[in-house]
N, C-alpha and C positions, 0 to 999 in steps of 0.2 A: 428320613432318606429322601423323603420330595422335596424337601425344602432345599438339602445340599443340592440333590439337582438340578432343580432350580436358579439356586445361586451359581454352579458354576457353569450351570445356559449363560444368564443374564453376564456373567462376570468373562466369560471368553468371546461372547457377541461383542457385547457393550464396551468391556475394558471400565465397568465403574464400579472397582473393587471396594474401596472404602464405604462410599456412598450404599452400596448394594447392602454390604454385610450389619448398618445402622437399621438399613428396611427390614433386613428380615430381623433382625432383634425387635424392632416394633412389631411388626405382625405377629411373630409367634409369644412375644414377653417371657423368653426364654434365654436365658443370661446365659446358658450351658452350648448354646448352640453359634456364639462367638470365635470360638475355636475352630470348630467345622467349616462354619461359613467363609471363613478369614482363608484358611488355608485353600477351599477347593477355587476359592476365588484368586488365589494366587499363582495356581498352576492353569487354572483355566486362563489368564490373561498373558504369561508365558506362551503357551502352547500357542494360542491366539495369535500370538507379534511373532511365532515364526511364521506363519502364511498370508496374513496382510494385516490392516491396518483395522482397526473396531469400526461397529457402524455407524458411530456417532463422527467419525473423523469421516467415512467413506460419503458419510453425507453433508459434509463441505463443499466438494466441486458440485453436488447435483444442486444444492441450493443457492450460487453462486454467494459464498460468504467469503469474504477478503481473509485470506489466511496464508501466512509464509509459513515455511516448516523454518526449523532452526538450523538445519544442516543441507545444504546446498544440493542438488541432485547430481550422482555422477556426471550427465553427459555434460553439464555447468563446468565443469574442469576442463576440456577441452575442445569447446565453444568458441568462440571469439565474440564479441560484442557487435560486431559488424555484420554479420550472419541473420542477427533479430531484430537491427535496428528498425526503422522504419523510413522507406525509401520516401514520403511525399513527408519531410520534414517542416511545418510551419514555423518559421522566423519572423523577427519584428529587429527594421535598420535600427539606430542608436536617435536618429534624429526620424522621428514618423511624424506621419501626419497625424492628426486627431481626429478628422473623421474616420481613418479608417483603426482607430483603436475603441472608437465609440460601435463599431457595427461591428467588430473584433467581440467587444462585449456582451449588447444585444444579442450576438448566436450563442456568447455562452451562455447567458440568462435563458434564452429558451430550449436549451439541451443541444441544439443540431451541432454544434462542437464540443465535442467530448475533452480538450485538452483542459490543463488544469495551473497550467504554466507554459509561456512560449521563452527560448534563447534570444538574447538582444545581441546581434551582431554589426561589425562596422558598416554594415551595406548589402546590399543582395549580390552583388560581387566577390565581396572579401567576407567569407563566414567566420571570421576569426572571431570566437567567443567574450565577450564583455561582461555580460549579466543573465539574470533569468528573473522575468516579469510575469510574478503570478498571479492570480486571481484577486489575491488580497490586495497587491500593490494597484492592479487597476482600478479595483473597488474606493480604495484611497483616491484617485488621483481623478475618478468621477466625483467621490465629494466635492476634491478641492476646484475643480471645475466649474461648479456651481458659483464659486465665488467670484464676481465679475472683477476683481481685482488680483486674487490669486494669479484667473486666466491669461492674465494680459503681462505678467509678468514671466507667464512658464513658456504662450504659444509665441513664437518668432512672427515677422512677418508672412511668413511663407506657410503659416497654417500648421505649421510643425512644432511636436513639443523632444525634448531631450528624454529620454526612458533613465538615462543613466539616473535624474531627479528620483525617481521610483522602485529600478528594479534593485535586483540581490548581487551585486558585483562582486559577490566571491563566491559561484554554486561552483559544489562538487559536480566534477567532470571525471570521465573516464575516455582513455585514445580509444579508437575505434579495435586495437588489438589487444584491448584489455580483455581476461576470460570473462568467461557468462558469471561464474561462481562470485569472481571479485566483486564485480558487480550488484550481485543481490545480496552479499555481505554488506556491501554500504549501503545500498536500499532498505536492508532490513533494520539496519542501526539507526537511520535516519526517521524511519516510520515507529519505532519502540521510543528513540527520542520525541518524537513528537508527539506520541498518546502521552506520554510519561507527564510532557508539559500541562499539553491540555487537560 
C-alpha cells in the first residue's frame, strides 16, 4: 500500500506515469505490483490535468526553457498581432552601407543586440517588406568580405552593398491584423521545421 501511494504522489505531481510504474517494478522486483502501480497512476495524472499542469511542465517558465505548447492560448484568438508587436522595430534599407552592417554584427557577437534576424526594406521611408537578413546570411557575407575581390565586386562606390545578394526574399509575414493565435501557429511550424532539419 506505500508503494501505490507512492506511486500515485509521484504520478499526479509528476504526470510521469509510464516512467514511474518501470521504477517501482525495479525497486520492489515484484511483477504483481504492475497492475496497481499502472492504474493508481492513471487516475492520479487525470485527476491532476483537471487542476493544472505537472511539475515538471510548471517548471518550464521558472527555468526559462524555450517551450510552445501545441494549442494556442485563448486570449491568442482575439488578439491582433499589432497589440504585441514591438514599437522600436530595427530595419536595414535594400542598398546599406557596410560599415554600418559590420558594427550591426559586432553588437550581435557581443550579446548587446538581442535580434536574430532584421527586415530588408526599400528605405527608411518606404517600409515596404523585401527580405529578411539573418544572422547566417551576415555571417556569410562577412566571410565573403574578406575576399578582396569578392568586395569590390558587391560594395558600390558609395560604400554600399545590395542585402538583396544575401537575405531571404520570400519570409513569411503576417498584416498587422492578423490574430495572435495565427501567428504562433506559423511560429510553431516554422521552429518544429527547423529542429526537424537540423
Amino acid at each position: 500500500f506505500a508503494c501505490i501511494c507512492m506511486a500515485s504522489f509521484m504520478g499526479g505531481s509528476g504526470r510521469i506515469t509510464v516512467m514511474l510504474a518501470i521504477v517501482m517494478l525495479e525497486l520492489t522486483g515484484d511483477a504483481g505490483m504492475i497492475a496497481p502501480v499502472g492504474i493508481v497512476c492513471i487516475i492520479a495524472m487525470i485527476v491532476g490535468n483537471m487542476f493544472s499542469h505537472g511539475l515538471y511542465h510548471g517548471l518550464i517558465p521558472l527555468m526559462n526553457i524555450p517551450f510552445l505548447n501545441s494549442v494556442p492560448a485563448q486570449v491568442m484568438y482575439v488578439t491582433r498581432v499589432n497589440t504585441i508587436m514591438s514599437s522600436t522595430l530595427v530595419t536595414l534599407p535594400v542598398m546599406a552601407c557596410f560599415k554600418e552592417i559590420q558594427v550591426l554584427y559586432s553588437r550581435m557577437k557581443k550579446g548587446s543586440l538581442s535580434h536574430s534576424a532584421f527586415p530588408v526594406v526599400e528605405s527608411e521611408n518606404d517600409l515596404h517588406l523585401l527580405g529578411l537578413l539573418g544572422i547566417n546570411h551576415i555571417e556569410l557575407m562577412m566571410k565573403d568580405m574578406k575576399d578582396p575581390k569578392v568586395k569590390a565586386d558587391l560594395i558600390d562606390k558609395n560604400g554600399k552593398i545590395d542585402l538583396m545578394n544575401y537575405c531571404d526574399r520570400s519570409p513569411l509575414a503576417v498584416t498587422a491584423m492578423t490574430t495572435v493565435a495565427r501567428a504562433y501557429e506559423m511560429f510553431r511550424k516554422i521552429f518544429s521545421f527547423d529542429n526537424i532539419c537540423e
